[in-house]
C-alpha positions as CSV (number, residue, x, y, z in Angstrom):
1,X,0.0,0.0,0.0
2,X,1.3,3.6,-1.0
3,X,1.7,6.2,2.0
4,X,-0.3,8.6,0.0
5,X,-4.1,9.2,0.5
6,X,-6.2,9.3,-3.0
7,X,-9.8,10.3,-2.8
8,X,-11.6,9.8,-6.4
9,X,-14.8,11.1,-7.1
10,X,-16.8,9.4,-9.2
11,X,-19.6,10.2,-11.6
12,X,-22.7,10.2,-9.9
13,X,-21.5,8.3,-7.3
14,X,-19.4,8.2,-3.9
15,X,-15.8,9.2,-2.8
16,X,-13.5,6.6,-3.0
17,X,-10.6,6.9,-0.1
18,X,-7.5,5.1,-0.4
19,X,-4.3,5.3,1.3
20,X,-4.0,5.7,5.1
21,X,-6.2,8.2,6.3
22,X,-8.3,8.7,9.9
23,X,-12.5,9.6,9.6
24,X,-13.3,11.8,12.7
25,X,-17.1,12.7,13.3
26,X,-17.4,16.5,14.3
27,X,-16.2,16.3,17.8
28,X,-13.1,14.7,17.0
29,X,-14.2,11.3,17.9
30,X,-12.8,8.6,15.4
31,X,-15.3,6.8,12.9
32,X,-13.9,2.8,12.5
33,X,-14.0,2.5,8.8
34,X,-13.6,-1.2,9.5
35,X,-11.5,-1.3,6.2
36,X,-8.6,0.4,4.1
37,X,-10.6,1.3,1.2
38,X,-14.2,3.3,1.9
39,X,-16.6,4.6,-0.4
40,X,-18.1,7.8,1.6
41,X,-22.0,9.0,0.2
42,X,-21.8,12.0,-1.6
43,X,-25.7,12.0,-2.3
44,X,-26.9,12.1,1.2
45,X,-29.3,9.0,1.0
46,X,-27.3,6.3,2.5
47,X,-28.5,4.6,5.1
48,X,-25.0,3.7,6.9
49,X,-23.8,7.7,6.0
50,X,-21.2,8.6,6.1
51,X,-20.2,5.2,4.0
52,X,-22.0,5.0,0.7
53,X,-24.7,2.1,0.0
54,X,-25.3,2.5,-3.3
55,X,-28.2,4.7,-2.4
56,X,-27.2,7.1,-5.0
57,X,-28.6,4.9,-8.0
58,X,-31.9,4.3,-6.6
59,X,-32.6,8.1,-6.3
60,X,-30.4,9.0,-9.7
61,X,-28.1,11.5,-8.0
62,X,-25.9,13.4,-10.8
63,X,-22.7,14.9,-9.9
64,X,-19.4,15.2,-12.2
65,X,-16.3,13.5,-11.4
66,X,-14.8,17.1,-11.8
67,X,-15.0,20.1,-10.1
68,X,-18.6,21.7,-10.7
69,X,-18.9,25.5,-11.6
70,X,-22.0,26.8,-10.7
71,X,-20.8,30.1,-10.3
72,X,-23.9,32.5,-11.6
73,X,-23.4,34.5,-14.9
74,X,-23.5,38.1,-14.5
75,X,-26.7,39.3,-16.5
76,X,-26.1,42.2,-18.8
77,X,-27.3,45.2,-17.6
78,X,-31.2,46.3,-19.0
């Protein structure tokens, strides 16, 4: 196993962690992935969250595998 962490997003799917890494919840407590590899929910659905289920196909969530842009267009002036 590499020393280096590699998180990969993928196409309407979860966050794939691999490498070494440590999952806190917001106080700091650790979160036993139980496993080397996770696949953390990106589409909020998952019943085990913060690990994916495969949730995300039942309710079609869409999200790139590449930074999204939704950074408004300024509207010409009237």
């Amino acid at each position: 196993m590499s020393d280096e962490t590699r998180i990969t997003a993928y196409r309407d799917g979860p966050l794939v962690v691999r490498g070494p890494f440590r999952l806190e919840d917001q106080d700091g407590g650790e979160i036993d992935p139980g496993r080397e590899v996770v696949a953390l929910c990106r589409c909020g659905r998952s019943r085990i969250r913060p690990f994916c289920d495969g949730s995300h196909k039942l309710v079609r969530f869409s999200a790139p595998s590449t930074r999204e842009d939704r950074r408004i267009a300024a509207r010409p002036a009237d």
